[in-house]
N, C-alpha and C positions, 0 to 999 in steps of 0.2 A: 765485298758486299755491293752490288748492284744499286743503282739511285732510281726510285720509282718515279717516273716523270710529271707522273701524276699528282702524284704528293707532293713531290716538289712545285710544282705549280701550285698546286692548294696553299701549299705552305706560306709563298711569296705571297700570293692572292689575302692570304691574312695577314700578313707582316704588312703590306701597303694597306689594307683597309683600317689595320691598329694605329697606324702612322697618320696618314689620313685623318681620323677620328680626334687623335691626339694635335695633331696642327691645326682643326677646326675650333679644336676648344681653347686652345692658346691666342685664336686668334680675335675668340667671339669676348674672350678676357680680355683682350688688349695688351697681353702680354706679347704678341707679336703681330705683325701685320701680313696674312696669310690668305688671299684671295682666292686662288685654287689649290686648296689642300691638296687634292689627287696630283697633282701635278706638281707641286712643291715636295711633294713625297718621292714621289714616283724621282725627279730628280736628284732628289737626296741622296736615294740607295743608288742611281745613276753613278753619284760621284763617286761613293764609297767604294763601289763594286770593279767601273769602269777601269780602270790600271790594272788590276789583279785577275780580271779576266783577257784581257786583252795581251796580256803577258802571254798567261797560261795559252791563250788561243793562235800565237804567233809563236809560241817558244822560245819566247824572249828569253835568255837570262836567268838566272839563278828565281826561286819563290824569294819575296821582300821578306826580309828580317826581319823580328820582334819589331825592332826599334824603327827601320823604316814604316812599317807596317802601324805601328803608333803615330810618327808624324805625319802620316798620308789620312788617319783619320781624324787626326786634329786640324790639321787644314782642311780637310772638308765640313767639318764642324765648325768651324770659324767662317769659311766662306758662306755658309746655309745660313747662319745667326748673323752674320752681317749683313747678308742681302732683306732677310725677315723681320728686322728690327723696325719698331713702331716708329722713331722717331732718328731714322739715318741721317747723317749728316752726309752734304751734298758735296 
């Protein structure tokens, strides 16, 4: 099956604007401290993405495992929510 580049694009293009939208609203709650959504997003899927492509794109190595593949997202979700938190300790 062929990957339509276009749709893929689209696709991302909506996945950041949902993200986006969602980080704005977190932030206007005060449940997190989010000064540029787009670019708090846009960095997020950065993190997530950034290893797994960059493998695939160099030939690194075997694809990450279930279980690697779990703690690469948990640490990037811990990094995002550490840096985002309303009241970080210094």
């Amino acid at each position: 099956m062929a990957l339509n580049p276009a749709s893929s694009a689209g696709q991302a293009t909506k996945a950041l604007d949902r993200l986006s939208a969602y980080l704005q609203e977190l932030d206007r709650q005060g449940i997190f401290h989010v000064p540029d959504p787009r670019l708090s997003a846009q960095a997020f899927l950065a993190l997530l993405e950034g290893q797994i492509i960059e493998r695939a794109r160099l030939g690194v190595g075997p694809a990450l495992t279930s279980e690697k593949m779990g703690h690469h997202i948990d640490a990037c979700v811990t990094l995002f929510l550490t840096a985002h938190q309303v009241n970080r300790p210094d």
